[in-house]
C-alpha positions as CSV (number, residue, x, y, z in Angstrom):
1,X,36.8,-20.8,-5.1
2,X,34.9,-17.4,-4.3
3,X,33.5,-18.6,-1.4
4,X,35.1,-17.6,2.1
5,X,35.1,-20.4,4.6
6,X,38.1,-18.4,7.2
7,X,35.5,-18.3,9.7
8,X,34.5,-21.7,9.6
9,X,38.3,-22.8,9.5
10,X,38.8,-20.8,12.2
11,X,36.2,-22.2,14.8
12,X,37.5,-25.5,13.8
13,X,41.1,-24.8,15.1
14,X,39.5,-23.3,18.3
15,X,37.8,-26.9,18.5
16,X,41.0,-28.7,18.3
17,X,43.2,-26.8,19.9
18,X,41.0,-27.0,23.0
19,X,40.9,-30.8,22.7
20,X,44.4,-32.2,22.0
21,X,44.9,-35.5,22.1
22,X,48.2,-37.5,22.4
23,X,49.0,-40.3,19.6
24,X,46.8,-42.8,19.3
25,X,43.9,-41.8,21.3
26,X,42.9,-39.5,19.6
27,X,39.2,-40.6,20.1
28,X,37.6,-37.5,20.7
29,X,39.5,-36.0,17.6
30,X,38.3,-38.8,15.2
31,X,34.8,-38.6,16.4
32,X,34.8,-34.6,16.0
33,X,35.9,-35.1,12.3
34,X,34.0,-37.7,11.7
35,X,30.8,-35.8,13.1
36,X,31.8,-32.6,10.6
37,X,32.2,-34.8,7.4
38,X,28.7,-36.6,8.3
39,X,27.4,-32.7,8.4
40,X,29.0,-32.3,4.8
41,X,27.6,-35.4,3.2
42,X,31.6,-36.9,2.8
43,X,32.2,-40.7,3.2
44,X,34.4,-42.1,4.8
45,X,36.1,-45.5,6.9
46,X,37.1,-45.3,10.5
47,X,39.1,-48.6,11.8
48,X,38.3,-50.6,14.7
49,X,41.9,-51.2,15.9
50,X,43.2,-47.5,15.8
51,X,41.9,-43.9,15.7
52,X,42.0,-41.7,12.8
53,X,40.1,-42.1,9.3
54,X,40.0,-41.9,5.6
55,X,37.7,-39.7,3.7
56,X,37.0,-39.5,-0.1
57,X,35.0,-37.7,-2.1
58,X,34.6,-37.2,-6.3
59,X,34.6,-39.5,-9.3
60,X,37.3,-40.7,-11.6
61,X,40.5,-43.8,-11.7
62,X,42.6,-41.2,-10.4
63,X,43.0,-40.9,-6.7
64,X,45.1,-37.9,-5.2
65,X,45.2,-37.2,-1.9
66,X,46.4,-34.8,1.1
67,X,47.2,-36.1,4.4
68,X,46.2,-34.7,8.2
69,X,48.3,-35.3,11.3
70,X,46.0,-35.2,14.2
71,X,47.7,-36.1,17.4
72,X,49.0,-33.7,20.0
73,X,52.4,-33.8,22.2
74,X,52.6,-34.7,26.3
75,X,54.5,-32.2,27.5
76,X,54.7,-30.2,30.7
77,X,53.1,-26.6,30.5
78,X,53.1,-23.8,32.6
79,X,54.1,-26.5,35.4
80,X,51.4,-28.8,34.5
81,X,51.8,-32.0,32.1
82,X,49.1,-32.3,29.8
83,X,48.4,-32.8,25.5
84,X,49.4,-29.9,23.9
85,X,49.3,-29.0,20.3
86,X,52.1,-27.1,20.1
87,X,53.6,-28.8,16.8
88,X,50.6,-27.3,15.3
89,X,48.5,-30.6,14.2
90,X,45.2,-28.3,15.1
91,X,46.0,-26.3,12.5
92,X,46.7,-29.5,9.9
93,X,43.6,-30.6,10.3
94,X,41.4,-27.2,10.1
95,X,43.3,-26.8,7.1
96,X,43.0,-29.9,5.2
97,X,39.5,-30.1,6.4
98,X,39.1,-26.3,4.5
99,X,40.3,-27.3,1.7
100,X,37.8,-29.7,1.3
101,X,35.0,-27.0,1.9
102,X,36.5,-25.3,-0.9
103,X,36.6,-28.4,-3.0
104,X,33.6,-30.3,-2.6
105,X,31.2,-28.3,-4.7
106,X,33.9,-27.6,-7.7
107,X,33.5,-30.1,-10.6
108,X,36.0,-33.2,-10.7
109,X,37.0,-36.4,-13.0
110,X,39.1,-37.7,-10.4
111,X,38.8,-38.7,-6.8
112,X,40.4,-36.8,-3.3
113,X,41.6,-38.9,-0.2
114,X,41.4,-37.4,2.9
115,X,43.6,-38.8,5.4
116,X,43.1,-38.3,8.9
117,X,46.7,-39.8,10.5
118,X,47.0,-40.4,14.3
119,X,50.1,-40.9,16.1
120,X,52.7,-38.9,13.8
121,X,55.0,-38.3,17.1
122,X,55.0,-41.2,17.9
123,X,56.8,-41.9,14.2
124,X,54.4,-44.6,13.0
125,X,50.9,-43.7,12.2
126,X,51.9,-43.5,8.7
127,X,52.5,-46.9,8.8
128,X,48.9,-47.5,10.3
129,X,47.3,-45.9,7.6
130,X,49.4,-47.7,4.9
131,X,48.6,-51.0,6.2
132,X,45.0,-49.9,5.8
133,X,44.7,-49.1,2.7
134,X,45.2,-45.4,2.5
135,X,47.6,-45.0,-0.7
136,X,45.4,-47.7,-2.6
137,X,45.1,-45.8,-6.0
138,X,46.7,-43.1,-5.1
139,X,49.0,-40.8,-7.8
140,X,49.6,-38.0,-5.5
141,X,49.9,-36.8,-2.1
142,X,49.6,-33.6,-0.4
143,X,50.5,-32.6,3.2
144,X,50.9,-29.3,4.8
145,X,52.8,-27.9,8.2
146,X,53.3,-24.3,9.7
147,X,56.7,-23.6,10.0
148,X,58.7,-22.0,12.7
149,X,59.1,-17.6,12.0
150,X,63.3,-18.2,11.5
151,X,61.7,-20.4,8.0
152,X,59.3,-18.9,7.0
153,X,57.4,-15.3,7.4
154,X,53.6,-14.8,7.5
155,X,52.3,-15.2,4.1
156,X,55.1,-16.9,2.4
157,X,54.7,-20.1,1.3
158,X,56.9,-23.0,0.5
159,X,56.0,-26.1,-2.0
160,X,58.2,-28.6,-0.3
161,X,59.7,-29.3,3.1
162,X,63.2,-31.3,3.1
163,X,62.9,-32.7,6.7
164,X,65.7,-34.9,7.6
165,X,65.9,-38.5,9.3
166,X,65.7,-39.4,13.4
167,X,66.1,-42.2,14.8
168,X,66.5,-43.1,19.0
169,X,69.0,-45.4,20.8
170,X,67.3,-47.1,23.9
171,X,70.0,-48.9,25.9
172,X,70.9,-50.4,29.6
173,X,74.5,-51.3,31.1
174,X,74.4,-54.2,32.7
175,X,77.8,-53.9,35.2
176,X,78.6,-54.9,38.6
177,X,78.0,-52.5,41.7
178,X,81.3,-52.3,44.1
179,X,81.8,-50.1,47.4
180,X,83.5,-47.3,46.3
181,X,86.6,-47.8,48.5
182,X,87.0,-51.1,46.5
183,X,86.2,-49.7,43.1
184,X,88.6,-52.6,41.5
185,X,85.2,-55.3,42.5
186,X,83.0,-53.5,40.6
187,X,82.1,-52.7,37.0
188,X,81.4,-49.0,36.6
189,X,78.6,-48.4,34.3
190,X,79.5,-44.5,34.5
191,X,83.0,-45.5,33.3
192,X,81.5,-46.9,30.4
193,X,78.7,-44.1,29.5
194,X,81.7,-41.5,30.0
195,X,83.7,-43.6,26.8
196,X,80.2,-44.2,24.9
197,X,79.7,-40.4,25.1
198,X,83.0,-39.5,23.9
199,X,82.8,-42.0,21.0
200,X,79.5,-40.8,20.0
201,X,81.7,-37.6,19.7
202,X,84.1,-38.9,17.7
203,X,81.6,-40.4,15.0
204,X,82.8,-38.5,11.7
205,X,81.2,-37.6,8.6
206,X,81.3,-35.3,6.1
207,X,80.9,-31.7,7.1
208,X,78.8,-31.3,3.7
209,X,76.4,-33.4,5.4
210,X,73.8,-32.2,7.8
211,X,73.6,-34.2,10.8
212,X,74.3,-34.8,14.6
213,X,74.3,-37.5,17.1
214,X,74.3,-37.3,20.6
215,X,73.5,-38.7,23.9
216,X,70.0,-37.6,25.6
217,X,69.3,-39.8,28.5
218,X,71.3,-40.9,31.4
219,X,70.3,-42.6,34.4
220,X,72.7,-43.7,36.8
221,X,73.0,-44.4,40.4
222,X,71.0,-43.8,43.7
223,X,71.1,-41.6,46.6
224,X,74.5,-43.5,48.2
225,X,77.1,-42.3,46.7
226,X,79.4,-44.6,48.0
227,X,77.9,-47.0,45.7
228,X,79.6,-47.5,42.5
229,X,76.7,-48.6,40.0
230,X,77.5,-51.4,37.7
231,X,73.9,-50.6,36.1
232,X,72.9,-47.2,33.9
233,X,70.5,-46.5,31.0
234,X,71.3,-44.2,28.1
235,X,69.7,-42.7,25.1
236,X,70.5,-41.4,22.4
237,X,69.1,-39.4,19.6
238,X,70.6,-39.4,15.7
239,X,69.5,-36.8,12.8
240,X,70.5,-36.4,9.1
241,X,69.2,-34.7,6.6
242,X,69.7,-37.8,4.2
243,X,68.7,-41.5,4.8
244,X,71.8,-43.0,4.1
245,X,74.1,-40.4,6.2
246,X,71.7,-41.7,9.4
247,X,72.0,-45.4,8.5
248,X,76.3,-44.5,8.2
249,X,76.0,-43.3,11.7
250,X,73.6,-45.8,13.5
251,X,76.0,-48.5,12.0
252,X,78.8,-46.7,13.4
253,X,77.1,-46.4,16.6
254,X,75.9,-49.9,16.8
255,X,80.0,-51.3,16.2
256,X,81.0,-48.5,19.0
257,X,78.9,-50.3,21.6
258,X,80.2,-54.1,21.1
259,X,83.6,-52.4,21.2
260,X,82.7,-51.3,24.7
261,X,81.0,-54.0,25.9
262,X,84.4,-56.0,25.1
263,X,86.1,-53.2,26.1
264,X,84.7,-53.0,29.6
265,X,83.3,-56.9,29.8
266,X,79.6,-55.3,30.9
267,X,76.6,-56.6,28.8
268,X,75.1,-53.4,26.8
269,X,71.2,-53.9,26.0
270,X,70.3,-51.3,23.3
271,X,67.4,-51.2,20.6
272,X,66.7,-48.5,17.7
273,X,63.4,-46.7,17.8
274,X,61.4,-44.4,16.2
275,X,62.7,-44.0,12.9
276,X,61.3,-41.3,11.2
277,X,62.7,-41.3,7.1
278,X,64.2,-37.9,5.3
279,X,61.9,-36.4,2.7
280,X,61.6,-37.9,-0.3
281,X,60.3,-34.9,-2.6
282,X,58.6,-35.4,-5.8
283,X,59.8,-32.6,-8.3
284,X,56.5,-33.1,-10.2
285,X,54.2,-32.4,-7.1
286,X,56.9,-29.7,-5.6
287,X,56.0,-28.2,-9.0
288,X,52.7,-28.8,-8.8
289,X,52.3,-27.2,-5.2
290,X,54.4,-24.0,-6.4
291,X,52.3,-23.4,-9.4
292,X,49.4,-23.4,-7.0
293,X,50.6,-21.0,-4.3
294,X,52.2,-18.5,-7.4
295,X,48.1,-18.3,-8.4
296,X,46.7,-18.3,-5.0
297,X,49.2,-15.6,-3.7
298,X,51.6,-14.8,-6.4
299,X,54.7,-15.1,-7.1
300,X,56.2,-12.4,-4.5
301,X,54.9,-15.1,-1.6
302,X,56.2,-18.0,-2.7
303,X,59.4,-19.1,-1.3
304,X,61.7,-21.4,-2.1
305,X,61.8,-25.1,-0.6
306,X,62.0,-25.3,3.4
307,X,65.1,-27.5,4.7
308,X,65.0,-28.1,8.3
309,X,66.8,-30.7,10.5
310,X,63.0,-31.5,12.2
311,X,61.2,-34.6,10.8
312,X,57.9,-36.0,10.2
313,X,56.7,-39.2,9.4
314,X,54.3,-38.2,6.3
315,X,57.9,-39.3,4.2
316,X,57.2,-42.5,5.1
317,X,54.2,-42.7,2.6
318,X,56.8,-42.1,-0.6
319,X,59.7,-44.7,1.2
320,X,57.1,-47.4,1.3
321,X,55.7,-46.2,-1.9
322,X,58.6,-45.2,-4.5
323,X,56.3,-44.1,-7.3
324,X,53.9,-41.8,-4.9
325,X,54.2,-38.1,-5.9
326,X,54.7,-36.5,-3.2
327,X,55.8,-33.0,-1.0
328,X,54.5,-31.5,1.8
329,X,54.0,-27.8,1.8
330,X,55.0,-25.1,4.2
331,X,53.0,-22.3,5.4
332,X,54.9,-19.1,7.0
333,X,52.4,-17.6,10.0
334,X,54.9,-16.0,11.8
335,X,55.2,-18.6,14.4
336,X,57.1,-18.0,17.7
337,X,59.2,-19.1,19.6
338,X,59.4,-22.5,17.7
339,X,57.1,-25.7,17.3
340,X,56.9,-28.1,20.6
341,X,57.5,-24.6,22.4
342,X,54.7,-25.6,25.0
343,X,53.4,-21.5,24.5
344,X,53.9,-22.1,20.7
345,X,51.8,-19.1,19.2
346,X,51.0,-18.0,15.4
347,X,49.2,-15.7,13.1
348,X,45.6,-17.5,12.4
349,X,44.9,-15.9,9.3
350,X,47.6,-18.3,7.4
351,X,45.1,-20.8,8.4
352,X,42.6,-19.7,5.6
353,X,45.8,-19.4,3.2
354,X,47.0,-22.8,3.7
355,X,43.4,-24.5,3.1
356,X,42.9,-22.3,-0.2
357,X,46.3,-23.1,-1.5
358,X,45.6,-26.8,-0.6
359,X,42.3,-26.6,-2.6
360,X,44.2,-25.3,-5.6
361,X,47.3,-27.8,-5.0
362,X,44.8,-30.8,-5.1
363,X,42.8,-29.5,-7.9
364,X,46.0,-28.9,-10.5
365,X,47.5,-32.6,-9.5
């Protein structure tokens, strides 16, 4: 791997970052990808049904692949709402797609996936690319994600990311209005989002245990306040750094809330969303990413595994697939002030590091 391709890497992210897209129509992004693979002679399948595609070059039974999120968040910036890429998924895919500059002319007896995955805020594009076929043969899996400055400095490099779960509460009240002289006629949906916070609250688990719950949406009420309303929506939002801890409290959370609804005699409406897994890390591939970053950098640059409370949907690949090897790599660039910032900033030049480590990740697996 002599060859420098930063420059190329580089005008790729530009590409990208110009052009974010938000999950699932990511059409422009899938075409632009598609259109630089056709220039490097890769084949590949793009899907009829959904956006993003699968890549593969090399010979051999053995498959091992890296994965690309592609899609960017909606989110307001500078005062205006628009697709931003400020998780960074501009840089995934410039670097995945430079490690497969500096792969495709080094020789091979195996085969490298490249997965192209929409939709990975939305919590599911995993999903779409398992159901089409993208783990079929596959031994290994790579990804790779910038992490925030407070994690990781420029330069250092991590062979595994521990994110934890998430998971979101949807739900509506359904109470009675009443005048608010006569509050006694009514059903007071604020009475019983008031007890639903302070339960949430009271949710225990073990301090040892990384993990929070808490309520994020309320709407309630209308411009009379003499009103009493017997009708509020709510939301909530769960994290754990392990699977099961998450389940404990959505089980928790999901007996609180028929205790209320007897409690207050008001019908609750409430679904779970979005359920994004914990890392499941493979010790061989976290091994097998570190001994690549100790060549490509050395040992002074390569730190130990990242935990984070933030999660990502690439761990649904090794829930759905037990026996997939699997970690996801973190790349230190000094990024500030934190991803989904909607200014989220970093140092480019990681972006050639990530890709060459990458290269050398997917070559050693």
């Amino acid at each position: 791997m002599n060859q420098n391709f930063e420059e190329q890497i580089l005008n790729w992210f530009n590409h990208f970052h110009a052009h974010p897209e938000i999950s699932f129509k990511e059409f422009e992004t899938t075409q632009t990808i598609a259109t630089i693979l056709d220039e490097l002679g890769i084949t590949y399948r793009r899907f009829s049904d959904v956006t993003g595609l699968i890549a593969e070059f090399g010979e051999g039974d053995e498959v091992i692949a890296v994965r690309a999120d592609i899609d960017a968040l909606w989110q307001e910036v500078d005062g205006v709402p628009k697709a931003n890429h400020s998780c960074g998924h501009d840089a995934n895919i410039s670097m995945v797609l430079g490690a497969l500059l500096y792969l495709r002319n080094q020789s091979t007896t195996k085969k490298y996936r490249f997965i192209f995955q929409p939709a990975e805020e939305k919590g599911n594009g995993s999903l779409a690319m398992i159901e089409r076929g993208a783990l079929e043969g596959v031994t290994h899996l790579f990804g790779v994600h910038l992490r925030p400055v407070e994690e990781l400095a420029h330069g250092q490099v991590a062979p595994s990311i521990y994110h934890g779960a998430g998971i979101f509460l949807e739900g509506k009240i359904n109470g009675v209005d009443a005048h608010g002289a006569r509050p006694h006629q009514g059903k007071n949906a604020i009475d019983v989002i008031v007890a639903l916070h302070q339960f949430v609250k009271s949710i225990y688990i073990s301090p040892f245990e990384s993990h929070s719950a808490k309520l994020t949406k309320i709407v309630a009420g209308g411009e009379n306040l003499n009103i009493i309303p017997g009708v509020a929506e709510f939301g909530i939002d769960v994290r754990a750094q392990k699977n099961d801890v998450l389940l404990k409290i959505r089980d928790r959370i999901d007996a609180g809330i028929e205790g209320l609804e007897k409690l207050y005699n008001v019908n609750i409406e409430w679904k779970w969303t979005d359920f994004t897994p914990g890392a499941e890390v493979s010790e061989e591939a976290e091994s097998i990413a570190e001994q690549a970053i100790r060549e490509v950098l050395g040992p002074e640059s390569t730190a130990p595994p990242v935990i984070t409370s933030g999660s990502d949907d690439f761990h649904f690949y090794t829930i759905k697939n037990p026996q997939l090897k699997a970690t996801m790599i973190g790349v230190g660039a000094d990024l500030t002030p934190g991803l989904h910032h909607p200014n989220m900033t970093f140092n480019k030049s990681a972006l050639d590091l990530g890709s060459r480590i990458l290269a050398k990740t997917l070559m050693k697996a």
